[in-house]
C-alpha positions as CSV (number, residue, x, y, z in Angstrom):
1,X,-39.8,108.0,116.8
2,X,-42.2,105.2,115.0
3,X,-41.5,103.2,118.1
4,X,-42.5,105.8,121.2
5,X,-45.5,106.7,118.5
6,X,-46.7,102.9,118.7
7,X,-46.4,102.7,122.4
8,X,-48.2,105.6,123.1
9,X,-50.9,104.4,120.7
10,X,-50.4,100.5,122.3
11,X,-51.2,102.4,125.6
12,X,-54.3,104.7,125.1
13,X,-55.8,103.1,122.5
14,X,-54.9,99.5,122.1
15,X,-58.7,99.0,124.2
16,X,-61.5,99.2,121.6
17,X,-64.0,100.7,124.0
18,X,-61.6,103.9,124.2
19,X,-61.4,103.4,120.3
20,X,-65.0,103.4,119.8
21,X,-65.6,106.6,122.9
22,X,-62.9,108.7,120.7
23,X,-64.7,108.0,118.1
24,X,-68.0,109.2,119.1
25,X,-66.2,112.3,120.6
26,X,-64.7,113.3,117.8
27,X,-68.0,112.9,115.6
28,X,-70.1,114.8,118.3
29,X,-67.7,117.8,118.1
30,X,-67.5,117.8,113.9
31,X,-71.2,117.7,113.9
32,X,-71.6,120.6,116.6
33,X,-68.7,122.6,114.8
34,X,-69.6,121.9,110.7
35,X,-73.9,121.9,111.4
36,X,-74.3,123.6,114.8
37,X,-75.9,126.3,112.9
38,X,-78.5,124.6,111.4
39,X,-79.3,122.3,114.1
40,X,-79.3,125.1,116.7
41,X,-83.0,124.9,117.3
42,X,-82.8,121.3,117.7
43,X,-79.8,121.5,120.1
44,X,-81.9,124.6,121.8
45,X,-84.4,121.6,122.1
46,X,-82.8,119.3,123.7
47,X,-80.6,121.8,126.3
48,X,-83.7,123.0,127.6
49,X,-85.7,119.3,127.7
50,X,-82.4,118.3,129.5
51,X,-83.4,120.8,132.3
52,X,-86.6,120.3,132.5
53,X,-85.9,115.9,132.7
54,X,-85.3,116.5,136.8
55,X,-88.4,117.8,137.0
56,X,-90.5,115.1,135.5
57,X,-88.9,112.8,136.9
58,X,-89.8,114.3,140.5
59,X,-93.4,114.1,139.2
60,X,-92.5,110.8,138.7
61,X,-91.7,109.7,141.6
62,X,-95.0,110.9,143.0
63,X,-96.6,108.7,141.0
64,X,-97.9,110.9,138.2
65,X,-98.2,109.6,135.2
66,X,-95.2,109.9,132.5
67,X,-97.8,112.0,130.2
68,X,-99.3,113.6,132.6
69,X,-96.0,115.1,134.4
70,X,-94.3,115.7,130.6
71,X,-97.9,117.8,129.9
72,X,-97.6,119.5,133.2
73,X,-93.5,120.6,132.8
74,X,-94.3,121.5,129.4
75,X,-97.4,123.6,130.3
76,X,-95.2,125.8,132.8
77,X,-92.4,125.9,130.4
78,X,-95.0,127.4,127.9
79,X,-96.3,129.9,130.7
80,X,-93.1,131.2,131.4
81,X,-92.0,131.8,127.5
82,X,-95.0,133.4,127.3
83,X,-94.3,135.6,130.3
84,X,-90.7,136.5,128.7
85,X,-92.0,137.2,125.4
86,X,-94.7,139.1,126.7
87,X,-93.8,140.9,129.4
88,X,-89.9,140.8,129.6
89,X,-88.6,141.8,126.3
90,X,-90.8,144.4,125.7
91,X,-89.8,145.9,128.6
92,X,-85.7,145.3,127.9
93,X,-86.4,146.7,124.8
94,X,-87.9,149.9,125.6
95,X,-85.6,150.4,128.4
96,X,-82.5,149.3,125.6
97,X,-84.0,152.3,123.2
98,X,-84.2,154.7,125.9
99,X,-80.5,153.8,126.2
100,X,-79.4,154.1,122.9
101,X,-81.4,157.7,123.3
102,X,-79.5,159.0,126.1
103,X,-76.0,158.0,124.7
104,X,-75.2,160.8,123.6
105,X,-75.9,163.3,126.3
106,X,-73.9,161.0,128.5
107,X,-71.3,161.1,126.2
108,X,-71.1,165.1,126.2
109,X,-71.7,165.0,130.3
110,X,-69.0,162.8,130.3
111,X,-66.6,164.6,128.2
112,X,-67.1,167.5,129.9
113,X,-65.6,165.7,133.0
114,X,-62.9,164.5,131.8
115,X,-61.5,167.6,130.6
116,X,-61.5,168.6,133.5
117,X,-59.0,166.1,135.0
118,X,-56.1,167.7,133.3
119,X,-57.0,171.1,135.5
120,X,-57.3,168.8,139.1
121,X,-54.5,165.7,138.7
122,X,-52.3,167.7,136.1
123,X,-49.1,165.2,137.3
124,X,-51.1,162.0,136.5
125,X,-53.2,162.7,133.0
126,X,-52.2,165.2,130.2
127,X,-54.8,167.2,128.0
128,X,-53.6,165.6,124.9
129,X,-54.2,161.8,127.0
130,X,-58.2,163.1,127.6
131,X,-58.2,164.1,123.8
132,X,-57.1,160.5,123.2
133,X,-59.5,159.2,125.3
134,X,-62.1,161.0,124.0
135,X,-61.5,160.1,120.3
136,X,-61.0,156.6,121.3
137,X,-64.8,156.0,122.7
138,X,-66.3,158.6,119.9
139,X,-64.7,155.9,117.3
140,X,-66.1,152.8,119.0
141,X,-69.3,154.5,119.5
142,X,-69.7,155.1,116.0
143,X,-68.7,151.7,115.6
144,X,-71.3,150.6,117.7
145,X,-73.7,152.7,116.1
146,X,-73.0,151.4,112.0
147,X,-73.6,147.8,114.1
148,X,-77.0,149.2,115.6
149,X,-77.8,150.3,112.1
150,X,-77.2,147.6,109.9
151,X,-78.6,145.3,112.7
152,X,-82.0,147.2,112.5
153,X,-81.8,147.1,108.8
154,X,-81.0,143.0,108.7
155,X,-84.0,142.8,111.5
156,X,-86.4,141.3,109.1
157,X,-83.9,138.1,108.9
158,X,-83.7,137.8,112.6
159,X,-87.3,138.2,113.4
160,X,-88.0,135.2,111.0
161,X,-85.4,133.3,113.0
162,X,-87.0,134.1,115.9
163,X,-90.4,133.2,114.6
164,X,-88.8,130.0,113.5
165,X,-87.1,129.4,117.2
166,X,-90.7,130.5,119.0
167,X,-92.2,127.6,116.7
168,X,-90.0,124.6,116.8
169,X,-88.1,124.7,120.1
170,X,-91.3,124.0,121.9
171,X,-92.5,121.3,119.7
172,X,-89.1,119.9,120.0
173,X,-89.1,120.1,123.5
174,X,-91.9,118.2,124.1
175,X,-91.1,115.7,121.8
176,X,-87.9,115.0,123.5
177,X,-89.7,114.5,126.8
178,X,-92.0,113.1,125.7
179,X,-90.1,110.2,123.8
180,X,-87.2,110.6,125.5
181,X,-86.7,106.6,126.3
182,X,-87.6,105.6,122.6
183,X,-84.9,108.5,121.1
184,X,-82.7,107.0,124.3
185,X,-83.2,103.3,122.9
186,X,-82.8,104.3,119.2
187,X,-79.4,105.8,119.8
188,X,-78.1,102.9,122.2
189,X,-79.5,100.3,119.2
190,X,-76.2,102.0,117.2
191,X,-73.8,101.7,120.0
192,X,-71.1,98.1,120.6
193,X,-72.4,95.6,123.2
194,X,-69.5,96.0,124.8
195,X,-69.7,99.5,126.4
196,X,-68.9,99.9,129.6
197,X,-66.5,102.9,129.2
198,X,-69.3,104.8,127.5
199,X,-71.9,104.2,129.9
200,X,-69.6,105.0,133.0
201,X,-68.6,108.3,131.4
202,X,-72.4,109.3,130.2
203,X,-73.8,108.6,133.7
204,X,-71.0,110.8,135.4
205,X,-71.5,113.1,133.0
206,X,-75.1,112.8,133.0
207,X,-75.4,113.7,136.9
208,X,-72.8,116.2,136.8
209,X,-73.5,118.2,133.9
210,X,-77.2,118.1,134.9
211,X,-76.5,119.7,138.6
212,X,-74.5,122.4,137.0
213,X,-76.8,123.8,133.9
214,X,-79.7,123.1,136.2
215,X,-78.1,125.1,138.8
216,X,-76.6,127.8,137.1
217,X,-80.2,128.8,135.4
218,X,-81.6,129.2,138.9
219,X,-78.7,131.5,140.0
220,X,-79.5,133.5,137.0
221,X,-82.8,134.0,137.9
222,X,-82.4,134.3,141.5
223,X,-79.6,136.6,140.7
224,X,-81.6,138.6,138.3
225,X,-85.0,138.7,139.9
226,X,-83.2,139.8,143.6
227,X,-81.1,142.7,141.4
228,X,-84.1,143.8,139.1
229,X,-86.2,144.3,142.5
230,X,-83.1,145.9,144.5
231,X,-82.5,148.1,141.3
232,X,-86.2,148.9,140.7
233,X,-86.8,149.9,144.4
234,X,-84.0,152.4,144.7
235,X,-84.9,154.0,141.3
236,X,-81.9,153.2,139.2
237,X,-82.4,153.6,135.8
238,X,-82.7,150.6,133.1
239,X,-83.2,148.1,136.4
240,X,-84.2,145.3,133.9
241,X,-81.2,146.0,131.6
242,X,-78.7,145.7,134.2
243,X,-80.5,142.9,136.3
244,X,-80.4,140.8,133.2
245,X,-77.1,141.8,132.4
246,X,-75.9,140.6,136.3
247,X,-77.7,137.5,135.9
248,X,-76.3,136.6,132.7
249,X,-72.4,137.3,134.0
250,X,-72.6,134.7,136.8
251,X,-72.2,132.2,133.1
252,X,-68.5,133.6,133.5
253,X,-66.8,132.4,136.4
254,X,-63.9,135.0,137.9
255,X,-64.7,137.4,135.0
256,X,-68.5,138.8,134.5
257,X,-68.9,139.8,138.2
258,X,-66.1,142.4,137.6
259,X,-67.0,142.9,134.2
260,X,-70.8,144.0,135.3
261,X,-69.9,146.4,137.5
262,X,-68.5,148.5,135.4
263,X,-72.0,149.2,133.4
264,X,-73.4,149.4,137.2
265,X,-71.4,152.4,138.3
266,X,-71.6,154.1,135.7
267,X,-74.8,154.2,134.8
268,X,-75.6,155.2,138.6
269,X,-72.6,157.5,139.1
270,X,-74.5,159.2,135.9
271,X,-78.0,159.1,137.0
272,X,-77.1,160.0,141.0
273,X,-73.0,161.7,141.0
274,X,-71.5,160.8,144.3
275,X,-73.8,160.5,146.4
276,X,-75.8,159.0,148.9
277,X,-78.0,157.4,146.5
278,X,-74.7,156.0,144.8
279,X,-73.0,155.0,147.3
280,X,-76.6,153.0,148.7
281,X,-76.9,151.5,145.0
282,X,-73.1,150.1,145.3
283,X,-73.5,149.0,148.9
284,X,-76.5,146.5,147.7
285,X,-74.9,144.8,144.9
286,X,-71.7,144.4,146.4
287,X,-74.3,142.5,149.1
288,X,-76.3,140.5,146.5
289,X,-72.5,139.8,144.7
290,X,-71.1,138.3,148.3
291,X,-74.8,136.4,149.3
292,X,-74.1,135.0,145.8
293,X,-70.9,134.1,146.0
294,X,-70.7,133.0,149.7
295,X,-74.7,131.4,150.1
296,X,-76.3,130.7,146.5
297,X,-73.3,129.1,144.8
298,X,-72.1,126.9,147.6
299,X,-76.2,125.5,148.3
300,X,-76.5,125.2,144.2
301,X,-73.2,123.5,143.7
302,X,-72.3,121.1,146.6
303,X,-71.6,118.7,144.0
304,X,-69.7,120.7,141.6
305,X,-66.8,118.9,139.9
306,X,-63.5,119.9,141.1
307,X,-61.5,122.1,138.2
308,X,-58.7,124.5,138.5
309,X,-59.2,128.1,137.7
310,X,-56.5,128.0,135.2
311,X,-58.8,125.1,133.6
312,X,-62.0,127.1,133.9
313,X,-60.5,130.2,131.9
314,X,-58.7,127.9,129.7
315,X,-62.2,126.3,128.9
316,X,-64.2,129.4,128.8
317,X,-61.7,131.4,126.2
318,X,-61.4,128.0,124.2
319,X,-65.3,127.2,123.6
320,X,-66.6,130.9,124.3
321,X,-64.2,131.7,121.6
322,X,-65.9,128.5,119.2
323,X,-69.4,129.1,120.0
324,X,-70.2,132.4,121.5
325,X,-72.5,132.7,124.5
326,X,-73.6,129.2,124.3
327,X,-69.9,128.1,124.4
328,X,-68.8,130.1,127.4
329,X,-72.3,128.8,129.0
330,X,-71.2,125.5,128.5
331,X,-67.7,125.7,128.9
332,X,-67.4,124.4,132.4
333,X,-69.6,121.0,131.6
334,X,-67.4,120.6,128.3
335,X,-64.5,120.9,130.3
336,X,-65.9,118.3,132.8
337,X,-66.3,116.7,130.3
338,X,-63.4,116.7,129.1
339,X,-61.5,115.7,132.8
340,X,-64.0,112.6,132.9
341,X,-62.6,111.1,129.9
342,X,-59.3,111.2,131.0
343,X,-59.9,110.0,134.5
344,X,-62.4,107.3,133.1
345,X,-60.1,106.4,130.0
346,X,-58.1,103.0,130.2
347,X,-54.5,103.1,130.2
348,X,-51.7,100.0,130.0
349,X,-48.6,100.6,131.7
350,X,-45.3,100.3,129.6
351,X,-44.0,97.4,130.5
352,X,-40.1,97.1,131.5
353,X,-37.5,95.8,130.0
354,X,-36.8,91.9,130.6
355,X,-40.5,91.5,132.0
């Protein structure tokens, strides 16, 4: 046992570049998982100064100078918080209240309809199944409900969070585009001469996590804006809930289109019954769901690293599971990640007996 244990170590690890690359992974993921939630806003920081690098450098290129492009990127990044916390979220959370009003006359319409199932299909659901049922959703709305209420009670915490978030993201932000070569040379100054391994690893990475995020938050907001206006124009109720809630599902790869649809129908078979209205609402997204599948995703990710679906669910269960949203968001570039190492890490082959 001591003797396959040193060979597999004499393998992977007798390279001190892969030593020192472990290494740094293995730091990287304590620090995320022991101080991720103090750091957050500075991790916030530097996701969204990550996104907005391509952009400067594009300035770049056109012979801007550094300043000038980092003031310009920063001033649109500024416009469009503004815009969300402005305009958007009041308008989520107005339509979110009017929800939380009308739950529970939907509930009792609801009801209503499913006692009468027992009467139509009597061979496929009992009366007794419906009670179930009905219990079943009463008890997770009031679950839901004791959440709402000690949410809005615990709101004074959050809203200095947010105050705090509104405050230092943006000065972090442009402080890390800003000095982004400097924090870049500081960090490098700590690093072995001798790392090739690393630096072939952080420039694949580099290129192919930045495609992704980058992509991914324009197919949220192409996604979003093109449902919001689809939903808006045919009347559906809580448009901006549901367009932000079919932006955010293309995060979840497989899962959140199916997933979204649920809240979709529902909400229109309530507001509309079955009818031509209905039946118009579904025909639309089930048009924006195949565009994005079949047109945005392919012109977004051309260069998309190649991973199994059994490794993408693998990845978003794993991380969604150790870091919420964030986690699942970033699932598929840790999991890249991930595959990178292994193709990049160096290996010596066993050698044979009598060689």
């Amino acid at each position: 046992m001591v003797k396959v244990l040193r060979d597999w170590l004499h393998r992977y690890f007798s390279d001190e570049q892969a030593v020192v690359l472990a290494v740094l992974l293995i730091l990287g993921f304590a620090v995320v998982l022991t101080l991720g939630g103090m750091l957050a806003p500075v991790l916030t920081g530097l996701v969204l100064a990550f996104l907005m690098q391509g952009l400067v450098t594009a300035l770049e290129r056109l012979r801007l100078p550094p300043l000038a492009a980092v003031w310009l990127v920063f001033t649109l990044f500024m416009s469009l918080l503004g815009l969300f916390l402005l305009v958007l979220l009041p308008l989520l959370w107005r339509q979110l209240s009017n929800l939380f009003n009308e739950l529970p006359r939907m509930l009792g319409e609801w009801q209503a309809l499913f006692l009468l199932l027992p009467e139509r299909y009597p061979n496929l659901i009992s009366d007794a199944q419906v009670l179930q049922l009905i219990e079943t959703v009463r008890g997770e709305l009031g679950q839901f409900g004791q959440w709402a209420l000690s949410f809005s009670l615990a709101s004074l915490p959050l809203l200095v969070g947010i105050m705090i978030y509104v405050v230092l993201v943006p000065i972090l932000v442009f402080f890390f585009l800003k000095d982004r070569q400097v924090i870049g040379a500081w960090l490098r100054g700590y690093l072995p001469r001798e790392r090739a391994l690393i630096t072939q690893v952080a420039q694949e990475m580099n290129q192919q996590i930045a495609n992704y995020i980058r992509g991914k938050f324009i197919e949220i907001l192409i996604c979003g804006g093109v449902t919001y206006v689809a939903f808006a124009a045919l009347g559906l109720n809580y448009a901006a809930l549901l367009a932000l809630a079919v932006g955010l599902s293309v995060v979840v790869p497989y899962i959140g289109a199916v997933v979204v649809t649920v809240p979709v129908a529902l909400i229109a078979l309530f507001q509309w019954g079955l009818s031509d209205q209905f039946l118009y609402l579904m025909v639309v997204y089930g048009v924006i769901q195949a565009l994005d599948g079949n047109v945005l995703v392919p012109l977004l990710f051309s260069e998309a690293v190649n991973l199994h679906p059994v490794a993408i669910i693998c990845a978003v269960l794993l991380f969604g599971g150790l870091w919420g949203f964030w986690g699942v968001f970033f699932a598929i570039p840790l999991a890249t990640l991930f595959k990178a190492v292994l193709s990049a890490w160096p290996r010596r082959e066993p050698q044979l007996v009598g060689e």
